[in-house]
C-alpha positions as CSV (number, residue, x, y, z in Angstrom):
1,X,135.0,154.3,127.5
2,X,131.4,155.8,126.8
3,X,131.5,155.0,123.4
4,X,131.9,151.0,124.1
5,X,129.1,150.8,127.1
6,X,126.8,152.1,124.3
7,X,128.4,149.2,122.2
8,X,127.3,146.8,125.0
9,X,124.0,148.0,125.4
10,X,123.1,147.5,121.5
11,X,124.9,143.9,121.3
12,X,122.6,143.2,124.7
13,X,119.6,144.4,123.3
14,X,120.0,143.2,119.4
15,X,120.7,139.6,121.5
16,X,117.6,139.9,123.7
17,X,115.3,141.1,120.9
18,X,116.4,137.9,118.5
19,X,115.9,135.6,121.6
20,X,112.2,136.8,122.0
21,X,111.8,136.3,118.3
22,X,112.9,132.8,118.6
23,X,110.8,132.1,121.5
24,X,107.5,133.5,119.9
25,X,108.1,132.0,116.9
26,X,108.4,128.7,118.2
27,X,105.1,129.2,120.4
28,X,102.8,130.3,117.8
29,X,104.2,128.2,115.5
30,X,103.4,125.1,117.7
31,X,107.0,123.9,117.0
32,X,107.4,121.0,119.6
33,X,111.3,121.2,120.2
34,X,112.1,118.5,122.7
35,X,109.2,115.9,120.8
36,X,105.7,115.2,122.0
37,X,103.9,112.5,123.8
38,X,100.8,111.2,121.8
39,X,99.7,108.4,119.6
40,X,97.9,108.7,116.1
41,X,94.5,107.6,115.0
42,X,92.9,107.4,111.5
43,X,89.6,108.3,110.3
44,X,87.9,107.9,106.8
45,X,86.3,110.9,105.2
46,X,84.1,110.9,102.2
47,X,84.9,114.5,102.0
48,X,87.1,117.0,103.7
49,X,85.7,120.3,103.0
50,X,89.1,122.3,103.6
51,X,90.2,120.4,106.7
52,X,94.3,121.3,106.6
53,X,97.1,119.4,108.1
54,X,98.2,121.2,111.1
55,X,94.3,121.9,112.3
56,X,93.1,121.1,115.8
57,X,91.0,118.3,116.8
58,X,88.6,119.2,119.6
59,X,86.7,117.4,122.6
60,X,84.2,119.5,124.5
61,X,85.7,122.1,122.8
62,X,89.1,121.5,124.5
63,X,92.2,120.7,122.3
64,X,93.8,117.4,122.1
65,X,95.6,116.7,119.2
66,X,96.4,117.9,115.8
67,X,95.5,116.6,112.2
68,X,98.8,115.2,111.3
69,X,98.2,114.3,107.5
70,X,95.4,114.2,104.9
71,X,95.5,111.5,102.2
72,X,93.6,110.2,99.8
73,X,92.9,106.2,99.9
74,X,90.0,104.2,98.0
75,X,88.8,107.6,97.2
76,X,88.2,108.5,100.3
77,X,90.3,110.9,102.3
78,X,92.0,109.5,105.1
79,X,92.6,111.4,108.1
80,X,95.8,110.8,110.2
81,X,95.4,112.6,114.4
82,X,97.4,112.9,116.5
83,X,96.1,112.9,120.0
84,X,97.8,113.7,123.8
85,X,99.0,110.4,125.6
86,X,96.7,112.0,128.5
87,X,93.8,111.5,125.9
88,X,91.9,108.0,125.7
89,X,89.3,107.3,123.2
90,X,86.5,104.7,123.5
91,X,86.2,102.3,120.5
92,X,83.1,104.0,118.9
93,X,83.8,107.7,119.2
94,X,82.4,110.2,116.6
95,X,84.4,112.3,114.1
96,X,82.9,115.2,112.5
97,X,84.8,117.8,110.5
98,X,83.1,121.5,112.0
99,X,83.8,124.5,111.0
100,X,84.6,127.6,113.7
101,X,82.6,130.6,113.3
102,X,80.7,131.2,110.0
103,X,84.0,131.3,107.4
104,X,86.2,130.3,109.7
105,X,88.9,127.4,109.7
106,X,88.0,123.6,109.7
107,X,88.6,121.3,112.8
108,X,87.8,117.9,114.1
109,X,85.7,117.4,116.8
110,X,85.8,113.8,118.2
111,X,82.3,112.9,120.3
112,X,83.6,110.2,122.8
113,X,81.1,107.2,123.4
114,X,80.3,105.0,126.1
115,X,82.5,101.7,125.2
116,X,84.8,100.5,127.7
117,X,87.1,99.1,125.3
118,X,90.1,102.0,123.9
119,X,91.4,103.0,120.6
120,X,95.0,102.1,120.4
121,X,97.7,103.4,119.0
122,X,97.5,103.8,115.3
123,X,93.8,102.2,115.2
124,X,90.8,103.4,113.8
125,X,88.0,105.9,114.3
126,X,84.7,103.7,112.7
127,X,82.1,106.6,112.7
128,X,82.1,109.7,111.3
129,X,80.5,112.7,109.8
130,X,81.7,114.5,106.6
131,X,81.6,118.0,106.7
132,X,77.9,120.3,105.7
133,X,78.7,121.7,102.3
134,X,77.9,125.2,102.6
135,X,77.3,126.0,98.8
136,X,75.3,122.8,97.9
137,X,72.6,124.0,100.8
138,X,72.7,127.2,99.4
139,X,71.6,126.4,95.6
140,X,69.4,123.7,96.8
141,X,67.8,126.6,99.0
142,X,68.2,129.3,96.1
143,X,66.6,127.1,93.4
144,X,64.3,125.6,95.3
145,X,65.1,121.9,96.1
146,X,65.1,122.1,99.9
């Protein structure tokens, strides 16, 4: 009778551990399980500088989407978002690829403007800024260009 209550216990315990696994790997994976409401914006790019698919995109320093997909079109890169439903963007809003901390990862960060009228679904962001280059302002710097 002792013997199978210990039996229990483990099965319990092996079944609650996996369960927590589960859980934080959907969570820090950003897995959305049951879908997500948002809408998806493009953005032309001259250069991306490291910017990955799966990065954050950034008002105020506040999240609000996701950078869906990266491809290349006229050679230019074009940048698909994805941004909340909650989220609105006036018609000439800024996109500039940043980076966070001093080798950190790449984001977007989208400056909103003043125009009344609203990016819709699947539309455009005009204006943007490609990324600094780190290493082309360095040997400008080291040999003397600047």
């Amino acid at each position: 009778m002792g013997r199978s209550r210990v039996e229990v216990g483990v099965g319990l315990f092996v079944i609650l551990g996996a369960l927590a696994l589960g859980y934080l790997s959907v969570k820090l994976g950003r897995v959305e399980l049951l879908g997500r409401g948002g809408y998806t914006v493009s953005a032309n790019f001259p250069s991306v500088g490291g910017l990955k698919s799966g990065s954050s995109v950034e008002i105020a320093g506040v999240e609000i989407g996701r950078v869906e997909k990266i491809r290349l079109v006229n050679d230019e890169a074009e940048v698909v978002l994805w941004i909340n439903d909650s989220i609105k963007l006036p018609d000439d809003s800024i996109a500039s690829i940043k980076t966070k901390g001093l080798i950190g990862e790449k984001y977007i960060r989208v400056s909103p403007g003043g125009s009344d009228k609203i990016i819709k679904p699947n539309g455009r962001i005009r204006e943007v800024e490609a990324p600094v280059d780190i290493e082309e302002l360095l040997s400008k710097y080291i040999f003397g260009k600047v």
